[in-house]
C-alpha positions as CSV (number, residue, x, y, z in Angstrom):
1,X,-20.0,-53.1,8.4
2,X,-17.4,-51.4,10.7
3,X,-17.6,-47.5,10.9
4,X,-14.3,-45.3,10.6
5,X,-14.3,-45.4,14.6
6,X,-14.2,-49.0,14.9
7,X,-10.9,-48.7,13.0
8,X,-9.3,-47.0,16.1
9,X,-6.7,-44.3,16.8
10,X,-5.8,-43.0,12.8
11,X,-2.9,-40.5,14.3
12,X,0.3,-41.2,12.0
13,X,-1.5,-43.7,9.8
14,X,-1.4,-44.5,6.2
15,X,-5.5,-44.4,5.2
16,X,-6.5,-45.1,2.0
17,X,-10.3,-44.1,0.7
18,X,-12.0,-44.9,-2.2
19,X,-14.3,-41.9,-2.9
20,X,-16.8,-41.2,-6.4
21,X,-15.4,-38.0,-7.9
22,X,-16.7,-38.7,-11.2
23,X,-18.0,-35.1,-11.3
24,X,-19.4,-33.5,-14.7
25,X,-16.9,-31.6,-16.4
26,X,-17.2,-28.2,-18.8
27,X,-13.6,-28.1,-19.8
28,X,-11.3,-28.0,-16.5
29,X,-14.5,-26.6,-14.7
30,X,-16.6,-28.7,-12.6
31,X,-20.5,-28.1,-13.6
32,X,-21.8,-30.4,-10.3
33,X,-19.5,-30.9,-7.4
34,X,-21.9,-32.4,-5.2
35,X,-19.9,-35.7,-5.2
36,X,-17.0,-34.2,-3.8
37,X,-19.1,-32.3,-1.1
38,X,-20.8,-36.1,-0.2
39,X,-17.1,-37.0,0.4
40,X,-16.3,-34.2,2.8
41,X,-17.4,-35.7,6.2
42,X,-15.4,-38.5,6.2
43,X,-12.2,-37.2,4.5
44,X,-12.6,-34.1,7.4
45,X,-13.2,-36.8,9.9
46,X,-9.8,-38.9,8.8
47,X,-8.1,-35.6,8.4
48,X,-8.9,-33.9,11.9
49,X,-8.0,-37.6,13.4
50,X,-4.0,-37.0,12.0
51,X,-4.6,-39.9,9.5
52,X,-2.5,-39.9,5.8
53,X,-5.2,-39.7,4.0
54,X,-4.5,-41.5,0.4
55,X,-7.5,-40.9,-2.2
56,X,-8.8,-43.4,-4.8
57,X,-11.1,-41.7,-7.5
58,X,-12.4,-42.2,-11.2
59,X,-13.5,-39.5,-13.7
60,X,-15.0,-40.5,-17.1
61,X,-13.9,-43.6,-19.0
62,X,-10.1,-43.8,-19.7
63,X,-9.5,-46.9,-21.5
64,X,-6.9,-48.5,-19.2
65,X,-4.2,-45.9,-19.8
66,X,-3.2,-42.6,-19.0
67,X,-5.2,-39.7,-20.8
68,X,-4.8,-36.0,-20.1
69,X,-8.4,-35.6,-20.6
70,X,-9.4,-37.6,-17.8
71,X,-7.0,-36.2,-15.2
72,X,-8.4,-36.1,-11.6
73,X,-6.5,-32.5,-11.3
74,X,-10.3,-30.6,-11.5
75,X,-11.1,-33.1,-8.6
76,X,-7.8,-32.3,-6.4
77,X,-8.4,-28.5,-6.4
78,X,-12.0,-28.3,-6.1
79,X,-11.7,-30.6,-2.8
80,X,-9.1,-28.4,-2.0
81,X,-11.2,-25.5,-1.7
82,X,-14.3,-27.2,-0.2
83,X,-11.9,-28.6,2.6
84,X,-9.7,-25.8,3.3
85,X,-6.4,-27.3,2.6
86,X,-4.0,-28.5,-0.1
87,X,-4.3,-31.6,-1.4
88,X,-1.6,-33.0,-3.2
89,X,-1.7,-34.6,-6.3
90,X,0.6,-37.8,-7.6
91,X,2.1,-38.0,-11.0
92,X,0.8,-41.6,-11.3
93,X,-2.0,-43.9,-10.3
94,X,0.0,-46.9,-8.8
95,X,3.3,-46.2,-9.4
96,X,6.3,-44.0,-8.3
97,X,4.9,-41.1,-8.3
98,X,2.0,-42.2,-6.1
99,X,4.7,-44.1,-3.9
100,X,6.5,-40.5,-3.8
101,X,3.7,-38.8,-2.9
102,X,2.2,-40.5,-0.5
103,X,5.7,-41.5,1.5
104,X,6.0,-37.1,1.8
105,X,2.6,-37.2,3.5
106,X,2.5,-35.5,6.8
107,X,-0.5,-36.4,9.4
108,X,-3.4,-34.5,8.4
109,X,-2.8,-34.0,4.8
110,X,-4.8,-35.4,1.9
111,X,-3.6,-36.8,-1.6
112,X,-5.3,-38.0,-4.4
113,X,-3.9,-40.2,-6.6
114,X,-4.4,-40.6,-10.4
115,X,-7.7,-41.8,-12.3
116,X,-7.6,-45.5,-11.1
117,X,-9.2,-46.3,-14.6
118,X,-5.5,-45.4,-15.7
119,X,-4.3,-48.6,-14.7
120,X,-6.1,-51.6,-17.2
121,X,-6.4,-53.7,-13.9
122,X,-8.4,-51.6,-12.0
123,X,-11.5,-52.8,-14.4
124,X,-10.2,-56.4,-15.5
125,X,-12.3,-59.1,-14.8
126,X,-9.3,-61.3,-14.5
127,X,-9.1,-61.7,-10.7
128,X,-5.1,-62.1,-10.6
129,X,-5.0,-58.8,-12.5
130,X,-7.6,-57.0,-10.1
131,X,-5.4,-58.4,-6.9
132,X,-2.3,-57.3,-8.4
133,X,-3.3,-53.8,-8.6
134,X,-5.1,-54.0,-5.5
135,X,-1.6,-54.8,-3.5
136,X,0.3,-52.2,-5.3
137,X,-2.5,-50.0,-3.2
138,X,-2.0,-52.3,-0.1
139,X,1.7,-51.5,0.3
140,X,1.0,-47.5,0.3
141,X,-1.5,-47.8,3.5
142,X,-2.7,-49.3,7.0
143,X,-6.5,-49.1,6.6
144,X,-9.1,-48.9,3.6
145,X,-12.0,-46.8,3.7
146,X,-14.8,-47.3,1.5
147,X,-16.3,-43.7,0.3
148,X,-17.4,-44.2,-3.1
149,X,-21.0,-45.4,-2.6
150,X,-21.7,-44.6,-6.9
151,X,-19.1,-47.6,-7.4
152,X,-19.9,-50.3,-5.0
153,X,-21.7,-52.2,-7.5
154,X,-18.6,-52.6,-9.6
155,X,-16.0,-55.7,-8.6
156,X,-13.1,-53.5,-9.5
157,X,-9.7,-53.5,-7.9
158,X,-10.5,-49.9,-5.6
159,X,-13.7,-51.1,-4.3
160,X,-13.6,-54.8,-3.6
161,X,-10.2,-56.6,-4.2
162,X,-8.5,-53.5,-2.2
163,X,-10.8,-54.5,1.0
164,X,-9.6,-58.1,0.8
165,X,-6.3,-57.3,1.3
166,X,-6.7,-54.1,4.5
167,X,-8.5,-53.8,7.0
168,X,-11.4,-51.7,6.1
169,X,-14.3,-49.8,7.4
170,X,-17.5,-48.1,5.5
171,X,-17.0,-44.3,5.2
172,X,-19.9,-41.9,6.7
173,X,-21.1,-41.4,3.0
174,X,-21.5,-45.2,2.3
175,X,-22.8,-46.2,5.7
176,X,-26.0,-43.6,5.3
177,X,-26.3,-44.8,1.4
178,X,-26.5,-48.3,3.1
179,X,-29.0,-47.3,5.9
180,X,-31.8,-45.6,3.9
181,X,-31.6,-47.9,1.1
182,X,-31.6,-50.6,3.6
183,X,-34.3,-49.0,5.7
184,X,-36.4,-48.0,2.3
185,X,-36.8,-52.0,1.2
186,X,-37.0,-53.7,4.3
187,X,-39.3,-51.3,6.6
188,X,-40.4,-48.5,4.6
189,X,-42.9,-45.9,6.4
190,X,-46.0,-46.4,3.9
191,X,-47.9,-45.1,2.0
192,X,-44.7,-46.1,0.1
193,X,-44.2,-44.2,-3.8
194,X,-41.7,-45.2,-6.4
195,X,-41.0,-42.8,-8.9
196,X,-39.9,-43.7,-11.9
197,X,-38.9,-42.3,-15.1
198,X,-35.5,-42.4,-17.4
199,X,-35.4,-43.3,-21.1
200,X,-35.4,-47.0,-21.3
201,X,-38.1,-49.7,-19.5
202,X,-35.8,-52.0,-19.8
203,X,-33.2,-50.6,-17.5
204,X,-35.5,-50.5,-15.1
205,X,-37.2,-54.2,-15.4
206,X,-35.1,-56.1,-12.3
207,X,-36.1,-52.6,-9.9
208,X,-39.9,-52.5,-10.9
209,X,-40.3,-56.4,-10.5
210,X,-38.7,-55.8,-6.9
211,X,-40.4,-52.8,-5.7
212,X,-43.7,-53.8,-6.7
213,X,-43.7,-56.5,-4.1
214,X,-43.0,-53.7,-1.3
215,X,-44.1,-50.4,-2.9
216,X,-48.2,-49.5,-2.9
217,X,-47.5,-47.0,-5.6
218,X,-45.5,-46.7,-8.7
219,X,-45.3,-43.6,-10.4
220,X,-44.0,-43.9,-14.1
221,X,-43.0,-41.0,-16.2
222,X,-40.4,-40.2,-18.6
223,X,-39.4,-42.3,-21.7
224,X,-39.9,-45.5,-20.5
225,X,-44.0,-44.2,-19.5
226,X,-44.7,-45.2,-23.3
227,X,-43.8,-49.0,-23.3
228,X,-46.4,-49.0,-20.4
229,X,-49.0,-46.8,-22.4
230,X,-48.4,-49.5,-25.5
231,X,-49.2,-52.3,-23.0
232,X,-52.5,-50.8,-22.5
233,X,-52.9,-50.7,-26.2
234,X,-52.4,-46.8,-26.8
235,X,-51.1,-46.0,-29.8
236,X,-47.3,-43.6,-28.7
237,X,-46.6,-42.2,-32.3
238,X,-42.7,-42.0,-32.4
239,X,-41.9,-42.1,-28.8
240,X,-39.6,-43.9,-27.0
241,X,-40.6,-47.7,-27.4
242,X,-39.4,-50.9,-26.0
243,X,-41.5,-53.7,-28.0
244,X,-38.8,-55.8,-26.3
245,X,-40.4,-55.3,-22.6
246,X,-44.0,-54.6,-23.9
247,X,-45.3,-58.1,-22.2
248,X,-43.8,-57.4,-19.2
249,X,-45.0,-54.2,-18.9
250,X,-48.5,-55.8,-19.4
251,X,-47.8,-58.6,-17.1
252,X,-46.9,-55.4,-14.3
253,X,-50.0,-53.7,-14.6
254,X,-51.6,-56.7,-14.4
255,X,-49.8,-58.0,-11.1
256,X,-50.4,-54.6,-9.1
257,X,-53.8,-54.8,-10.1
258,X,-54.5,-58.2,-9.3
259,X,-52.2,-57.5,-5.4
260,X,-53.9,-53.9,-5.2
261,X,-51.7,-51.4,-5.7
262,X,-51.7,-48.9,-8.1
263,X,-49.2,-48.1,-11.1
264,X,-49.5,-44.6,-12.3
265,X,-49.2,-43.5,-16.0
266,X,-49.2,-40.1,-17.7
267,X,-52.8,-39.5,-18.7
268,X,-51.8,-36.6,-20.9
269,X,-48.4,-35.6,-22.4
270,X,-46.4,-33.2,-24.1
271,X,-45.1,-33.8,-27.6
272,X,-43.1,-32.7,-30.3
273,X,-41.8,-33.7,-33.6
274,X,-38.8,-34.4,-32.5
275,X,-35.5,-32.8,-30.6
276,X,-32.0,-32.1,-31.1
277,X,-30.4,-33.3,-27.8
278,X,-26.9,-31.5,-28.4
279,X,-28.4,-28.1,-29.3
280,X,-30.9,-28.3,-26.3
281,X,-33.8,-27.6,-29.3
282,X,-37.5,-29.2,-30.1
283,X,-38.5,-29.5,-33.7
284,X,-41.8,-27.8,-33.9
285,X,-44.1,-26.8,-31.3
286,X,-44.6,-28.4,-28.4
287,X,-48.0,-29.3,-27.8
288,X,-49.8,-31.0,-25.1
289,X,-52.1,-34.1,-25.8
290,X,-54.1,-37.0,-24.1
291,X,-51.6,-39.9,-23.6
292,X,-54.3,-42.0,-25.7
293,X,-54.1,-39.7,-28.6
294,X,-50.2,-39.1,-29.6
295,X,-50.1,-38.6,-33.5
296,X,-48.2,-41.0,-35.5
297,X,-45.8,-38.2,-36.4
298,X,-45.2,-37.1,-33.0
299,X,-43.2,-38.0,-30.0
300,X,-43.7,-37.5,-26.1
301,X,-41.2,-35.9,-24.5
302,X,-42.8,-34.6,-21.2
303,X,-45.5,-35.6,-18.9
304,X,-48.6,-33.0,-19.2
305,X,-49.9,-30.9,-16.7
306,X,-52.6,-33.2,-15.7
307,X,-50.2,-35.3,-14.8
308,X,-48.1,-33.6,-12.8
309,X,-50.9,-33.0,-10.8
310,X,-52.0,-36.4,-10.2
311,X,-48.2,-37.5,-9.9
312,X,-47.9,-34.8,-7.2
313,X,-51.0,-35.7,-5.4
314,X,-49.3,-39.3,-4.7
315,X,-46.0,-38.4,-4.0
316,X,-47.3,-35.4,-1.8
317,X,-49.9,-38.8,-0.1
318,X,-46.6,-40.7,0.9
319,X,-44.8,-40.9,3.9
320,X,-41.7,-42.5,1.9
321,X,-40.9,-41.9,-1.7
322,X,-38.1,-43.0,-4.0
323,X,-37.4,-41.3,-7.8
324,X,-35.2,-42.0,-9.8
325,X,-35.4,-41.0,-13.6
326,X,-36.7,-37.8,-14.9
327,X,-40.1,-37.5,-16.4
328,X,-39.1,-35.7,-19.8
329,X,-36.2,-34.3,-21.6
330,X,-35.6,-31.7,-18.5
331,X,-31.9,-30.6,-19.9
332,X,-34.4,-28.5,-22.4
333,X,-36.3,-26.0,-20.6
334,X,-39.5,-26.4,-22.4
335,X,-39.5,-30.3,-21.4
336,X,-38.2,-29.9,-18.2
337,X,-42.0,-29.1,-16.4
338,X,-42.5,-32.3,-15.4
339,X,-39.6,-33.3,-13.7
340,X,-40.0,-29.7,-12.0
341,X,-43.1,-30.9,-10.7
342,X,-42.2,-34.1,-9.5
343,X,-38.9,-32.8,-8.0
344,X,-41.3,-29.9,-6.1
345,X,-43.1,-32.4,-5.2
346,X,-40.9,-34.1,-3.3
347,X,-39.4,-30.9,-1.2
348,X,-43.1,-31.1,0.6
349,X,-43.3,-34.9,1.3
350,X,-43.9,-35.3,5.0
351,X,-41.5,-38.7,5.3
352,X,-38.9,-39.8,3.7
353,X,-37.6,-38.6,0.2
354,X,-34.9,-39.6,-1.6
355,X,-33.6,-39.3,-4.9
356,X,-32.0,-41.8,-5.9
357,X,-28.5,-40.4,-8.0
358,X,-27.7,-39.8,-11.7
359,X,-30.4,-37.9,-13.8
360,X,-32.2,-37.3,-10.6
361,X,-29.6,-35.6,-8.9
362,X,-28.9,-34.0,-11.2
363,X,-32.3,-32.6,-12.6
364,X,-32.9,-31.1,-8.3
365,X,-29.7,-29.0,-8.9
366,X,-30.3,-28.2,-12.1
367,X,-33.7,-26.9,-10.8
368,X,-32.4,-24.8,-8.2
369,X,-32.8,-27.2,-5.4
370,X,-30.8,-27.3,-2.1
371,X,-29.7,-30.8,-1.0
372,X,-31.1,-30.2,2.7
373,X,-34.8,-29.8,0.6
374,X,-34.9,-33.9,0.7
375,X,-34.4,-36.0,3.0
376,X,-31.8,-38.1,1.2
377,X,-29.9,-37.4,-2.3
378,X,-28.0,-40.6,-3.6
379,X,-24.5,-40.7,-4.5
380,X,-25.0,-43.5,-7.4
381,X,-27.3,-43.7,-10.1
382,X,-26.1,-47.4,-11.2
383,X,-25.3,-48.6,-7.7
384,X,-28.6,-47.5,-6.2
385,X,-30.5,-49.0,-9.1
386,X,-29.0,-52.2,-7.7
387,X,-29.8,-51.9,-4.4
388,X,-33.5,-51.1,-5.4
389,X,-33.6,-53.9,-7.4
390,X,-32.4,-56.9,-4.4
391,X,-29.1,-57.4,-5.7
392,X,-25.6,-58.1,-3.7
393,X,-23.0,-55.3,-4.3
394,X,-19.7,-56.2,-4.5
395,X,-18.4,-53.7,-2.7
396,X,-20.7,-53.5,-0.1
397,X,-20.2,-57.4,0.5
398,X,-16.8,-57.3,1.0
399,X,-17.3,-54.5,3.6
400,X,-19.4,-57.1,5.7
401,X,-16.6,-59.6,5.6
402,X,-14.1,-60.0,8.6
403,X,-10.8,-58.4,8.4
């Protein structure tokens, strides 16, 4: 992949970036902006070099037309602030407005135009429709940097068909994504740890049959830590279960044990009746149990404290560790211990950590974590799922092309 400086002298030119500011929203207020601040070296780096710096961006799921609700106006004004400068806004996505705006762009000035999930081509998985977007895009710019690192596994018009048609570069964001995902599957620094947790097992199928050819460890927690403890034949009450992926998860611990490596399940839990998600509320009293012995009438929602000991003591062991997935319902404070202790855990790995977007990310900062306590925080839940799991991403495939 070529680097912004292969793209040569920006002074005067027309560069447009595809960057991930799909940032949570509370209102107009943005609760995380740590994908706008992921963005910053490379929209500095275009900026300081005199380039017209055009931005591509998504935020929520507009269905193909223009919704107030999903403006990218939050987005404008908080990378405004973070970058010391106004950044102009367009009316449109694709159409006058952004042709307006972007032809009263001086050198060193950033815009941003609309939510690209305005226009129904940007997702379409017609081709012509996709290309016909794409060159609308095309016609505003010289160069195409790719910034968004959360959306490179889509085949939409901003990530891929865009790069067909410009010649394009990897921003600084997706070119470190690239390396220590690259870098984590192909020559990892062992002991190597996975970490995983989330809700469903079945998400995470395609990544755990990858990893367990390269990892020695895999740590899992969270929802999907009960379709494993039903393959072993413990009875998981009303938790989270996959019967779906039960077999597989027997066939796993099976392999690891048969290639000698190790895959590392909650031996105690903490459970509840049940929760109310939206009111951040457990039913009942939490209690904490063996993982063998989880009532029929009760649900895990949190690894134990035995376990966040013996899931420390391996992540703590490793020279490189991926997570990605919480170990319990961590948005409510009396389920979020384990995923505290994992993401502790982590801070003191002498290696490589990484956390690997979404959930994760998001559980550290909830926490209280600074990004500089790890050694790498992803961009892209979906996308780095992806990459863990072996799989081409469109948008980093196109990248690799010639142009």
């Amino acid at each position: 992949m070529k680097s912004v400086q292969d793209l040569g002298d920006l002074k005067g030119k027309r560069v447009l970036i595809r960057c991930d500011f799909n940032v949570p929203l509370d209102g107009e207020t943005i609760t995380d902006d740590g994908r706008i601040r992921a963005a910053l070296p490379t929209l500095t780096q275009l900026k300081d070099a005199g380039a017209k710096v055009i931005v591509l961006a998504h935020l929520g799921r507009p269905k193909g037309a223009p919704d107030p609700k999903y403006s990218v106006a939050p987005a404008a004004k908080r990378l405004g602030e973070l970058i010391g400068a106004d950044v102009k806004l367009a009316s449109d996505t694709a159409g006058p407005g952004a042709q307006e705006t972007v032809a009263g762009l001086a050198d060193g000035e950033i815009c941003l135009l609309e939510n690209v999930r305005f226009e129904p081509g940007e997702t379409s998985k017609d081709d012509a429709e996709r290309e016909a977007l794409a060159e609308k895009w095309a016609e505003l710019a010289d160069v195409f940097v790719s910034d968004g690192f959360g959306v490179v596994h889509r085949k939409q018009a901003s990530v891929y068909d865009v790069a067909k048609l410009l010649p394009h570069a990897a921003g600084a964001l997706v070119k470190k994504e690239v390396d220590v995902f690259s870098k984590v599957l192909s020559d990892p620094e062992r002991p190597f740890v996975v970490v995983l947790g989330g809700a469903k097992v079945a998400d995470k199928l395609a990544v755990i049959d990858n990893l367990l050819k390269i990892a020695d460890t895999l740590v899992v927690g969270g929802g999907m830590a009960y379709t494993f403890l039903a393959a072993k034949g413990y009875q998981v009450g009303k938790s989270l279960l996959d019967e779906a992926s039960i077999d597989a998860c027997t066939k796993y611990l099976s392999t690891a044990e048969s290639a000698g490596k190790q895959i590392l399940l909650p031996i105690d839990v903490r459970i509840a009746s049940g929760m109310d998600f939206a009111a951040r509320t457990v039913e009942g009293d939490v209690e904490v149990v063996a993982a063998e012995a989880i009532p029929g009438d009760k649900m895990g929602l949190d690894i134990g404290p035995q376990t966040e000991k013996l899931f420390a003591e391996a992540i703590k062991a490793a020279k490189t560790v991926v997570w990605n997935g919480p170990m319990g319902v961590f948005e409510i404070d009396a389920l979020a211990h384990g995923t505290a202790a994992v993401a502790q855990a982590l801070t003191e790995v002498d290696g490589l950590s990484v956390v690997g977007g979404g959930d994760s990310a998001a559980a550290v900062r909830e926490l209280g974590h600074a990004d500089d306590e790890f050694g790498h925080i992803s961009t892209g839940g979906g996308a780095s799922l992806e990459y863990l799991e072996g799989k081409e991403l469109p948008g980093i495939a196109v990248l690799e092309e010639g142009n």
